[in-house]
C-alpha positions in Angstrom: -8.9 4.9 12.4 -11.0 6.9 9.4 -14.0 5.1 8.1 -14.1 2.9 4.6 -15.7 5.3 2.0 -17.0 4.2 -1.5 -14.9 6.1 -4.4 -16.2 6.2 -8.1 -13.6 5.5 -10.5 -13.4 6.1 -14.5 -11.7 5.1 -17.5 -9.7 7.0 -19.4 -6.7 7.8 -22.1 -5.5 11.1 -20.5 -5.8 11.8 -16.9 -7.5 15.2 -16.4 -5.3 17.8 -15.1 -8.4 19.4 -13.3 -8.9 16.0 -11.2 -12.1 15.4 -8.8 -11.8 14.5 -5.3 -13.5 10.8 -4.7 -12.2 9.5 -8.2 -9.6 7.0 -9.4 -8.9 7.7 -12.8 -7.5 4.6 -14.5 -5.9 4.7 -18.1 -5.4 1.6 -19.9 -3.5 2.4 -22.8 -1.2 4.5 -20.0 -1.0 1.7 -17.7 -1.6 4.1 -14.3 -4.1 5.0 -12.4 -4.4 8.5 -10.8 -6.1 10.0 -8.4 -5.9 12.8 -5.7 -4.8 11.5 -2.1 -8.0 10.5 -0.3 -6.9 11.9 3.3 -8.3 15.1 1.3 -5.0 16.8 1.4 -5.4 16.9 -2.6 -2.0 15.6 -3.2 -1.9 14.0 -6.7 -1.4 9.6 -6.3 0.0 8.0 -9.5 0.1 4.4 -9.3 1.7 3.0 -12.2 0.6 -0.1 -13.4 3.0 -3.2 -13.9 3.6 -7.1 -12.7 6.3 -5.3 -10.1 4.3 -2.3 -9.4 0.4 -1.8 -8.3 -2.2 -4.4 -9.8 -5.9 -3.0 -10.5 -8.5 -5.8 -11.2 -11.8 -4.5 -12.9 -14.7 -7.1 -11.7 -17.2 -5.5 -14.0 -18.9 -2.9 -11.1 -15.3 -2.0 -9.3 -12.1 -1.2 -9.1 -9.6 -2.9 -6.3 -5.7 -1.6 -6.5 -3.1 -3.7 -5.0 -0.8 -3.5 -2.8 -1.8 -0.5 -0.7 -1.2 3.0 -1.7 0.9 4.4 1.1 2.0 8.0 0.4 5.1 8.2 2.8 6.8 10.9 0.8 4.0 13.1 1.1 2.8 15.5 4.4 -0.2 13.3 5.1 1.6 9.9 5.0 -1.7 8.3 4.1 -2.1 4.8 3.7 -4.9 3.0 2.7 -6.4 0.1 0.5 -8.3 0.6 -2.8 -11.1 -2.4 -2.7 -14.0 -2.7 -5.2 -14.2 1.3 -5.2 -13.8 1.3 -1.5 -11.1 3.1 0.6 -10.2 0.9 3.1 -7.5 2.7 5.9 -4.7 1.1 6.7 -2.5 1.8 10.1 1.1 3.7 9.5 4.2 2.1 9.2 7.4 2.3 10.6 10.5 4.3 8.7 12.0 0.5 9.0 8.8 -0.7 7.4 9.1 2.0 4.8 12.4 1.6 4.1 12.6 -2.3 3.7 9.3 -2.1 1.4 11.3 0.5 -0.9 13.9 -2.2 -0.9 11.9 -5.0 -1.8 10.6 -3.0 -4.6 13.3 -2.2 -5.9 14.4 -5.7 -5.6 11.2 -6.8 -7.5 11.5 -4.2 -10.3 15.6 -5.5 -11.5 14.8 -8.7 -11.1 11.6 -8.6 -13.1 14.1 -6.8 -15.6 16.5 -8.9 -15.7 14.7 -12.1 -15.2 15.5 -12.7 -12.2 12.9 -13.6 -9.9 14.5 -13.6 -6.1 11.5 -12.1 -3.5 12.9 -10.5 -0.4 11.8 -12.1 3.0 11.3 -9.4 5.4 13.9 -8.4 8.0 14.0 -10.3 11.0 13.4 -8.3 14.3 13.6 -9.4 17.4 11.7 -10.3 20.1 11.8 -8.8 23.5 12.3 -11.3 25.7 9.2 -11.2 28.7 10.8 -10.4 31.9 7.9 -11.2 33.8 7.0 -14.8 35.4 4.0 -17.4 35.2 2.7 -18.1 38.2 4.0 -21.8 38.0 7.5 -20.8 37.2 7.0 -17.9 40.6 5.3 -20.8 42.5 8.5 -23.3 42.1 11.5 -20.9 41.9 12.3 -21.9 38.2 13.3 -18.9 35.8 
């Protein structure tokens, strides 16, 4: 897995269209922050601001962007945290993963909408069941 790296981020109104690598550009009156995908493929990230979309907390020093910013529609499919100016890796997730977090967005966007409020438990998977023995259960013949 990469290393955490320290980012600098800036205020703005309008993002730049000439954007530089290492930077979160966050516009208030916009509600988005922008920045360009920091696997280095130089993929452009907008990250729209809302209660059903991603959350950015300014603490004074730093900005932290949650949930994760996972870029599965892009060649990379980079994934990774945004924590007080820190990118923080995240491990890849599964097309079922992908697909059942679009899902639950969607979910979370009508029913913010329409004032519904109904959060989406994750799918149920289940659980292999272990072939193999304890020694006690081997020892006395149970299964």
């Amino acid at each position: 897995m990469k290393r955490p790296f320290k980012i600098r981020h800036e205020f703005v109104e309008f993002i730049p269209k000439a954007r530089e690598a290492g930077v979160i550009y966050v516009s208030i009156p916009y509600a988005t922050a922008v920045h360009d995908c920091f696997c280095g493929c130089g993929t452009k990230v907008v990250t729209p601001i809302s209660p059903v979309g991603w959350q950015l907390t300014f603490d004074g020093e730093s900005v932290s962007l949650s949930p994760s910013v996972g870029n599965w529609s892009f060649v990379c499919r980079s994934h990774y945290f945004i924590r007080k100016d820190t990118v923080v890796w995240a491990e890849g997730m599964s097309e079922d993963a992908i697909a059942w977090g679009r899902v639950r967005d969607k979910a979370a966007r009508e029913g913010h909408f329409d004032g519904r409020v109904k959060p989406l438990a994750p799918p149920k998977t289940e659980v292999a069941k272990s072939t193999s023995r304890s020694f006690w259960s081997w020892l006395t013949g149970a299964r």
